[in-house]
C-alpha positions as a LaTeX table, in Angstrom:
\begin{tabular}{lrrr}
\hline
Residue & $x$ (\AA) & $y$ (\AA) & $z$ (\AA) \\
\hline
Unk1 & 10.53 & $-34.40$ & 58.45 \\
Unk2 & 7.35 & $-32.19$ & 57.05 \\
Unk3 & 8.35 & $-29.60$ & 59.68 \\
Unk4 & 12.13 & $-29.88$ & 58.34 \\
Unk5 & 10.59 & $-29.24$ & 54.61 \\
Unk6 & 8.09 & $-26.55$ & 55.38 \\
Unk7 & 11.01 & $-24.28$ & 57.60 \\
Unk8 & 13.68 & $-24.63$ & 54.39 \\
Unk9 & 11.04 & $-24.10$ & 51.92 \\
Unk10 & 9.85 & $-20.96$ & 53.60 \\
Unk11 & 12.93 & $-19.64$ & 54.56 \\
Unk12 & 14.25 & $-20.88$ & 50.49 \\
Unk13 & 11.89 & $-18.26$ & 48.88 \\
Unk14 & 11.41 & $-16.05$ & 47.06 \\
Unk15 & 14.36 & $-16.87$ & 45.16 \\
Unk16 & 16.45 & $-14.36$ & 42.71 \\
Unk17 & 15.85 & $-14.69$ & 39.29 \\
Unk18 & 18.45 & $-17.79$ & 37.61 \\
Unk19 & 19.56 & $-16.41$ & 34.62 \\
Unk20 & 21.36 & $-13.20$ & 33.28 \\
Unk21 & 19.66 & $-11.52$ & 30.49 \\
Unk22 & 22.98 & $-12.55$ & 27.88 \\
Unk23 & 24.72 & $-15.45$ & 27.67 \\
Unk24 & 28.32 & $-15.68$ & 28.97 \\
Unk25 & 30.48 & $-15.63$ & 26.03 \\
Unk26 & 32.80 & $-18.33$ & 24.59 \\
Unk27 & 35.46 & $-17.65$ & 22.10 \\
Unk28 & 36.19 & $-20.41$ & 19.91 \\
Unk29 & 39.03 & $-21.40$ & 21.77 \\
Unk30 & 38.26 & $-21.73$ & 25.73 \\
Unk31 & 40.67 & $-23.03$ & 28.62 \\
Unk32 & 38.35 & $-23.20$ & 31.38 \\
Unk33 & 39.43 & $-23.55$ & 35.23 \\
Unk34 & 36.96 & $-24.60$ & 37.88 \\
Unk35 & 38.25 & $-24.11$ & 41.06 \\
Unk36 & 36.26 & $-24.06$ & 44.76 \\
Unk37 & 35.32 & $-26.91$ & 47.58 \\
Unk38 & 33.90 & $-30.44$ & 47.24 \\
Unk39 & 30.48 & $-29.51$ & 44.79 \\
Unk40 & 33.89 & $-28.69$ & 42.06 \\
Unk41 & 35.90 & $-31.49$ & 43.10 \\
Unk42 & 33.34 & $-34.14$ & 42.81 \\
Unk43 & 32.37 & $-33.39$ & 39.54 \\
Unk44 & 35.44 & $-34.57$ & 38.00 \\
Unk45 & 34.14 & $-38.11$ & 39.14 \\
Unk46 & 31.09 & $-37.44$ & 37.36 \\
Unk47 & 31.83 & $-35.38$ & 34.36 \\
Unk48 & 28.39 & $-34.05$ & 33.70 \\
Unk49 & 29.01 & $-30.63$ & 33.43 \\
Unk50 & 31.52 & $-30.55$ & 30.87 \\
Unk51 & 30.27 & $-32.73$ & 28.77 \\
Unk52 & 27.08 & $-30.79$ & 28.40 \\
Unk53 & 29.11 & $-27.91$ & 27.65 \\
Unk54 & 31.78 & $-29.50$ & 25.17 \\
Unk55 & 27.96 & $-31.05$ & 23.88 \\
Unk56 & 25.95 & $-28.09$ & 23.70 \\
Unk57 & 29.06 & $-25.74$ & 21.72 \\
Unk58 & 30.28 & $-28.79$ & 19.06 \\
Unk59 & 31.93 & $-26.14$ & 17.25 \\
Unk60 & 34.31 & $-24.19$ & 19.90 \\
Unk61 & 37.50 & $-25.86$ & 21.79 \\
Unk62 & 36.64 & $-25.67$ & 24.83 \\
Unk63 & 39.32 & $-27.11$ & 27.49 \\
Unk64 & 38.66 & $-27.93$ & 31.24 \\
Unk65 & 40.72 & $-27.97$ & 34.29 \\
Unk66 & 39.03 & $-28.99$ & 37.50 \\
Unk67 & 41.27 & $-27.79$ & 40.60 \\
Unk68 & 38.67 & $-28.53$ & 43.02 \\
Unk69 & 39.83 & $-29.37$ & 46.65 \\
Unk70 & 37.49 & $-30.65$ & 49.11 \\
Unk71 & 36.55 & $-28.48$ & 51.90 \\
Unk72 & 38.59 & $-25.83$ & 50.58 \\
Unk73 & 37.97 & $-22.06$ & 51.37 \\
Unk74 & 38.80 & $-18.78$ & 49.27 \\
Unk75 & 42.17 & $-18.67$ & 52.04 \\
Unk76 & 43.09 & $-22.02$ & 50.18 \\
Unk77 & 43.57 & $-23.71$ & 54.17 \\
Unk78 & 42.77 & $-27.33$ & 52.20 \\
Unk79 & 45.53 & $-26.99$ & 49.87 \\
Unk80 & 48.17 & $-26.00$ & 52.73 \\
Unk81 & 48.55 & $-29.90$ & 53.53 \\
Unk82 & 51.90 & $-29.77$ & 56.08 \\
Unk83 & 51.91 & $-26.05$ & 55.54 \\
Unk84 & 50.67 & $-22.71$ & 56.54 \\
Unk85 & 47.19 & $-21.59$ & 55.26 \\
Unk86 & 49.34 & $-18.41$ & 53.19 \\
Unk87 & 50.85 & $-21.31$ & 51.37 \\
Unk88 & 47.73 & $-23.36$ & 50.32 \\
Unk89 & 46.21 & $-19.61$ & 48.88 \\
Unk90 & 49.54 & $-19.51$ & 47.01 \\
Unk91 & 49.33 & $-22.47$ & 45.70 \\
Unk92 & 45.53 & $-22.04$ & 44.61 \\
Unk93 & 46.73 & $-19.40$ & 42.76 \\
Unk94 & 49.60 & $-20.71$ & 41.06 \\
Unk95 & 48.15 & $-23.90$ & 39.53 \\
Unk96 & 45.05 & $-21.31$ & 38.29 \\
Unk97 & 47.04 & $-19.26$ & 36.66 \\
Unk98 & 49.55 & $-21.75$ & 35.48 \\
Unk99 & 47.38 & $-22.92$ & 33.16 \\
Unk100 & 46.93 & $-19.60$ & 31.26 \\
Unk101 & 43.09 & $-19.61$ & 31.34 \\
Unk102 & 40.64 & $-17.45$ & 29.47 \\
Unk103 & 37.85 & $-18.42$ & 31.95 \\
Unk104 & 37.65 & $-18.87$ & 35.64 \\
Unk105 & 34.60 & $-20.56$ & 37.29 \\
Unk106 & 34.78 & $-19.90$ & 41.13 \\
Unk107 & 32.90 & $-21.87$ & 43.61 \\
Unk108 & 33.25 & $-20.49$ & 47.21 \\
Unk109 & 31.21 & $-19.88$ & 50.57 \\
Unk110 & 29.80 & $-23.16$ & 51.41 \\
Unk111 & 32.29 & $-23.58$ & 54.20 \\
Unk112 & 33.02 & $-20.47$ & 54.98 \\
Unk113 & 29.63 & $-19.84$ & 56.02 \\
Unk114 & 29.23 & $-21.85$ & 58.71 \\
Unk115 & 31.17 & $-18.18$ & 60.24 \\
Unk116 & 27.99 & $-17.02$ & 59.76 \\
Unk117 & 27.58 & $-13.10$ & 60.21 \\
Unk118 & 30.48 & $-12.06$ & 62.13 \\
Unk119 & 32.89 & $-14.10$ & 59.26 \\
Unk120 & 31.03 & $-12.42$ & 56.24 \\
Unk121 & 33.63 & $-9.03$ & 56.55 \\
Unk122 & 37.28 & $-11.69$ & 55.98 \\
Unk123 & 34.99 & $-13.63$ & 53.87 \\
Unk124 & 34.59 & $-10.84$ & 51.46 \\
Unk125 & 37.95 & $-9.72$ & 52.09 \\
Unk126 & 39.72 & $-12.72$ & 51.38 \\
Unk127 & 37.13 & $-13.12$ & 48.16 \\
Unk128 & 38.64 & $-9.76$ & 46.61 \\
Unk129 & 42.27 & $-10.82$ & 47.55 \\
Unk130 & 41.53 & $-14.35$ & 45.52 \\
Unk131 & 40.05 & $-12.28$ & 42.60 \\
Unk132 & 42.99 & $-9.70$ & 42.52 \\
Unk133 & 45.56 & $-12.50$ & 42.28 \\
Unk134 & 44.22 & $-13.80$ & 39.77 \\
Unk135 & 43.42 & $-10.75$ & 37.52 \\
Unk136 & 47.12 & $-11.40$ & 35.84 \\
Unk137 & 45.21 & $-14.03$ & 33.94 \\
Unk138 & 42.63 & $-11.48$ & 32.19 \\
Unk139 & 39.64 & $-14.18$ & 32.30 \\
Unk140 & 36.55 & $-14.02$ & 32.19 \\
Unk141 & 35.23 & $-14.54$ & 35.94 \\
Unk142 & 31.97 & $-16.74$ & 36.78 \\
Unk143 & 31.27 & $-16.37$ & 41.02 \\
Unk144 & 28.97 & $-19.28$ & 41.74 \\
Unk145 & 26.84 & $-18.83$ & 44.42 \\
Unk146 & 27.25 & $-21.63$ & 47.09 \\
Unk147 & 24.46 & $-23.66$ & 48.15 \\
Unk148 & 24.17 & $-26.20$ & 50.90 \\
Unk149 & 21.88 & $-29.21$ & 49.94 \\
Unk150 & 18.38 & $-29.97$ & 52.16 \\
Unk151 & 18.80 & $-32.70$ & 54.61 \\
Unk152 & 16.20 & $-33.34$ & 57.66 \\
Unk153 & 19.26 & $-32.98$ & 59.86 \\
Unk154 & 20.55 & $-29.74$ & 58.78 \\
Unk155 & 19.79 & $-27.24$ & 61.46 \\
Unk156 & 17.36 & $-24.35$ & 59.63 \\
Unk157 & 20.13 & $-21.61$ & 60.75 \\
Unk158 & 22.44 & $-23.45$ & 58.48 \\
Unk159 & 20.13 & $-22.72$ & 55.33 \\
Unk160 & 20.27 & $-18.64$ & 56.87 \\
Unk161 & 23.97 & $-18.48$ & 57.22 \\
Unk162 & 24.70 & $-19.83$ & 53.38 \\
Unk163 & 22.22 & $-17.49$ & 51.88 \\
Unk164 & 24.00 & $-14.05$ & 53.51 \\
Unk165 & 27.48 & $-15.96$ & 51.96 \\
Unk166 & 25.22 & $-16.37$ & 48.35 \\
Unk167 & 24.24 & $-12.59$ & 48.73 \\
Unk168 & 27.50 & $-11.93$ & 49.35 \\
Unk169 & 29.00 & $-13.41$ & 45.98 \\
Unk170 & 26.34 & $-11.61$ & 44.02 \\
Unk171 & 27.65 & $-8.27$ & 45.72 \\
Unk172 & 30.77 & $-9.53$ & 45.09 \\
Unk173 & 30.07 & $-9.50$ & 41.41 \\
Unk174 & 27.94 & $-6.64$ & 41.24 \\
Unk175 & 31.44 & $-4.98$ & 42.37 \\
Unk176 & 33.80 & $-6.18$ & 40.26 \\
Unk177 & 31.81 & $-6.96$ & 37.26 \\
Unk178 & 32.24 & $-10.74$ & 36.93 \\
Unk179 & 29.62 & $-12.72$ & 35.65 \\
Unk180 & 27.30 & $-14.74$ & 38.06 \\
Unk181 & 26.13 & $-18.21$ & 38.41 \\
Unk182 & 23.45 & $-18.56$ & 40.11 \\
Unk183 & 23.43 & $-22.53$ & 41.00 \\
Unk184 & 22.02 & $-21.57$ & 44.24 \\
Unk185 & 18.92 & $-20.64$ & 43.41 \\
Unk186 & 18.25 & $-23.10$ & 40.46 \\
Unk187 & 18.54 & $-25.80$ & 43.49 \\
Unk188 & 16.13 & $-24.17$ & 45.43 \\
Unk189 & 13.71 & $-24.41$ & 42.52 \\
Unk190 & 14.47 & $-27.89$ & 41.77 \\
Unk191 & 13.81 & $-29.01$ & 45.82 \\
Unk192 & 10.69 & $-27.21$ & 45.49 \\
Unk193 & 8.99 & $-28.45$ & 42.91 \\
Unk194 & 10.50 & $-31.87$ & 44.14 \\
Unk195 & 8.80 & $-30.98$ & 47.86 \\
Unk196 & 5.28 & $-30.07$ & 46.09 \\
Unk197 & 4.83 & $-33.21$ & 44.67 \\
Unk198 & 5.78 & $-34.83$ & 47.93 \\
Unk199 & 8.41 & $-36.67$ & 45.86 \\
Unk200 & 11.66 & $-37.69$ & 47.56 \\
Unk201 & 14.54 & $-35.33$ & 46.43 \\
Unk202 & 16.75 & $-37.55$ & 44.14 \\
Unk203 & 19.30 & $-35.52$ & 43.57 \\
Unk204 & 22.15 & $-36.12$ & 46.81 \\
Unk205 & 24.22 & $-38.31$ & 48.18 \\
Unk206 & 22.77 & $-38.92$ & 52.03 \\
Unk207 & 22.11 & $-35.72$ & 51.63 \\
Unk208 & 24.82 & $-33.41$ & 51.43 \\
Unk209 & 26.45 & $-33.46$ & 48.37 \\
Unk210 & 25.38 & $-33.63$ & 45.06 \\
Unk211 & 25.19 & $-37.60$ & 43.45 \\
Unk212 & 25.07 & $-38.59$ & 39.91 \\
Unk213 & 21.70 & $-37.69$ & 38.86 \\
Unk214 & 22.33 & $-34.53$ & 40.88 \\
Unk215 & 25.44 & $-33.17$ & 38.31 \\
Unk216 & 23.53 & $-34.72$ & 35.34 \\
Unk217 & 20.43 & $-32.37$ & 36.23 \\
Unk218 & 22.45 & $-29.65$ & 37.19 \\
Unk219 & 24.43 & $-29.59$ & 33.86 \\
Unk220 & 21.27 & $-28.14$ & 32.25 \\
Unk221 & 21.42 & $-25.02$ & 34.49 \\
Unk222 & 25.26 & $-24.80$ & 33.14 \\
Unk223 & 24.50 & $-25.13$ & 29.45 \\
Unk224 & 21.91 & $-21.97$ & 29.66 \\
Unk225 & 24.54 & $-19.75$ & 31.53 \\
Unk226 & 26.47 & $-19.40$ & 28.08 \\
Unk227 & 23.73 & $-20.63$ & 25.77 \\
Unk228 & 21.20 & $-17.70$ & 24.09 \\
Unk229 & 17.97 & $-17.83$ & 25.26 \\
Unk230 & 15.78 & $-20.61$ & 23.63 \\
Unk231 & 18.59 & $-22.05$ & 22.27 \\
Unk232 & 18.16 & $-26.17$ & 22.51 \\
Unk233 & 20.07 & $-28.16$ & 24.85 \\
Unk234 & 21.74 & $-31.42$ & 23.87 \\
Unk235 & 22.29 & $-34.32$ & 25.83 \\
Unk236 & 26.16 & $-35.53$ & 25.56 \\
Unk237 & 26.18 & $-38.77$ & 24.64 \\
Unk238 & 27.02 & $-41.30$ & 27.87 \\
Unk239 & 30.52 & $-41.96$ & 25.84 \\
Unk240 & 31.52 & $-38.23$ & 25.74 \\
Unk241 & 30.74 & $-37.92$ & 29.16 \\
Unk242 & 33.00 & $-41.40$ & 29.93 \\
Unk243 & 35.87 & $-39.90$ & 27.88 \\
Unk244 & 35.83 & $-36.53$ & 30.36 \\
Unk245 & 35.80 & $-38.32$ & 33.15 \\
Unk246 & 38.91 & $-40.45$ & 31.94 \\
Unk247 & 40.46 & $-37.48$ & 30.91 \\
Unk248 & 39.61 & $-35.89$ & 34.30 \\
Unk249 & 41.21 & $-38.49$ & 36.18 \\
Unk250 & 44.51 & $-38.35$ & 34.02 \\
Unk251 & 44.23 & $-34.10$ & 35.10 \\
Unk252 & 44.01 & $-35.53$ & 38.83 \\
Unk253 & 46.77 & $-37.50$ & 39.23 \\
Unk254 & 49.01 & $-34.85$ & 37.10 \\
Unk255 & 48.61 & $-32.52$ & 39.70 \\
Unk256 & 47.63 & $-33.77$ & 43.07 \\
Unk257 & 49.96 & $-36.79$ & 42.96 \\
Unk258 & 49.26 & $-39.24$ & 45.80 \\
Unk259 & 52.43 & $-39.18$ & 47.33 \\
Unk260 & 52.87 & $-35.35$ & 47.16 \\
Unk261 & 54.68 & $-35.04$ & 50.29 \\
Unk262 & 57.45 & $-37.59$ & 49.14 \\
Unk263 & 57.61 & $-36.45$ & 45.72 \\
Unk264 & 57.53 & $-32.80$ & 46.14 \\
Unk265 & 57.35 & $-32.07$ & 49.77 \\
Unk266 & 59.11 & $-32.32$ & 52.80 \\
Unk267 & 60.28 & $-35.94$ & 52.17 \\
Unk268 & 61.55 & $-35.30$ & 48.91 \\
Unk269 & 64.65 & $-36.24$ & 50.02 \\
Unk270 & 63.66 & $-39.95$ & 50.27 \\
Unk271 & 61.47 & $-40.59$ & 46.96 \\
Unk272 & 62.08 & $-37.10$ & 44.78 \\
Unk273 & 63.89 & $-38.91$ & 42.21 \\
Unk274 & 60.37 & $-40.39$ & 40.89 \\
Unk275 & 59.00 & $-36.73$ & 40.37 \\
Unk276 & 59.53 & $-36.90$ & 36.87 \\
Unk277 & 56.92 & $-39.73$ & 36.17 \\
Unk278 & 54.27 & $-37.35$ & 37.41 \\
Unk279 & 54.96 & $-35.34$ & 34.05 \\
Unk280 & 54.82 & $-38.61$ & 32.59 \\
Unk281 & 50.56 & $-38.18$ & 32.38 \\
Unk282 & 50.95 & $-35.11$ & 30.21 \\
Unk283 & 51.05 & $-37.23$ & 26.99 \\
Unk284 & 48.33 & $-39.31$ & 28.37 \\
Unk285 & 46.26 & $-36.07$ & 29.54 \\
Unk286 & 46.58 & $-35.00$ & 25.37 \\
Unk287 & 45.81 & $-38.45$ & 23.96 \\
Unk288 & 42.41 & $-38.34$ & 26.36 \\
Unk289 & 41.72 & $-34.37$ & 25.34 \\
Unk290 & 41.96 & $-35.85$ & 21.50 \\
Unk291 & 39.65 & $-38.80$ & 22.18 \\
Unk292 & 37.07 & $-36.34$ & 23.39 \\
Unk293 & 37.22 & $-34.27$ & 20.56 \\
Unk294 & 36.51 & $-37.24$ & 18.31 \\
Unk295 & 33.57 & $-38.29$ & 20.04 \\
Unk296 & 32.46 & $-34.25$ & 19.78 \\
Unk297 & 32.55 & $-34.89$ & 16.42 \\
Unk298 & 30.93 & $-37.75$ & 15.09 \\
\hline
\end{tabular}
């Protein structure tokens, strides 16, 4: 185990710096879509992250949209389901954009990376084709630079092939001019300090993807990207954060029905009829956005 923690440690550091210099911006009004692999999709379950934001900015209207899908890559291959991998990117790009957003947080490498080197060229490729499909939306564009969590049996080459993929997103963004989040490094800071005090590191589950405590710390890092500098950062209350979640899992079943395939799929012929019900949450999905607003409030 020590040998495990010494190799990722040295290999972890030096680390880039975690914050830009200026704040992301927020209009009053926000619709913000998070879309990337399972760190996005599980956070819907938790809720941490936007509650700290809808917490820290009490006076903006800020909306969230989680399209998460485990294991997914920028080619979309998760969301393909009985399909081809062309038609999972499509539809990553469709629900994105059909959801008029004003700001796009993108979470994407993890997976990709296990390609190592010789992937990096697609990788980068396919990153610019995601980011051109979705310029019709005229967002702002947060890359998030993906991170693999430490875990005794991770092999060390692991740790290098997800750091060239995390260089690779800030290039990415350096490019294009998107904003950058750099969650990567802010967990490489929090194992460390963690691994000096020879503390157990409390923030994964079996130690590969982020648990509870692991969003909750982690929203921190989230309310400083768009918070000026020495601004103070507010703990949302435990019934705000219960109210996203609800809301989250309304936003879930709206779009990733459970019996996709009968209702809209190839087997639509048997079951289609019902199709309509999944429309049915919309109502629900505004009654929950309204209850979270209220709780913003008081």
């Amino acid at each position: 185990m020590k040998t495990f923690l010494l190799g990722f440690c040295l290999f972890a550091f030096p680390v880039s710096p975690l914050l830009a210099a200026e704040p992301i911006p927020l209009n009053k009004e926000e619709r913000i879509v998070l879309i990337g692999s399972t760190i996005i999709e599980r956070e819907q379950r938790y809720g941490h992250w936007e509650a700290a934001l809808t917490a820290q900015f009490p006076d903006k209207n800020l909306k969230f949209r989680n399209f998460g899908w485990s294991a997914d890559t920028v080619w979309g291959e998760s969301r393909a389901a009985f399909d081809s991998v062309d038609q999972g990117f499509k539809r990553l790009v469709e629900i994105t954009l059909e959801w008029k957003p004003t700001t796009i947080i993108i979470d994407y490498g993890a997976n990709e990376s296990v390609e190592g080197q010789k992937g990096l060229p697609k990788f980068e490729a396919q990153y610019g084709k995601l980011l051109d499909a979705l310029a019709p939306a005229k967002a702002k564009i947060i890359l998030v630079t993906p991170l693999i969590l430490p875990h005794f049996s991770t092999p060390k080459d692991r740790y290098a092939q997800v750091a060239l993929y995390a260089d690779a997103v800030k290039k990415i963004a350096n490019q294009r001019g998107t904003y950058l989040a750099d969650l990567r490094s802010w967990e490489l800071e929090r194992f460390a300090e963690y691994h000096k005090e020879g503390v157990k590191y409390p923030f994964t589950e079996e130690g590969t993807q982020f648990n509870d405590q692991g969003y909750r710390e982690s929203a921190a890092f989230w309310q400083k990207q768009f918070a000026p500098a020495g601004s103070s950062i507010p703990q949302p209350s435990e019934s705000l954060r219960e109210a996203v979640a609800a809301k989250n899992e309304l936003v879930f079943h709206r779009w990733r029905p459970e019996n996709e395939t009968y209702l809209f799929g190839f087997r639509k012929h048997e079951q289609g009829k019902n199709a309509k019900e999944v429309f049915e949450f919309d109502p629900l999905i505004d009654v929950a956005e309204k209850k979270i607003q209220e709780i913003k409030s008081k």
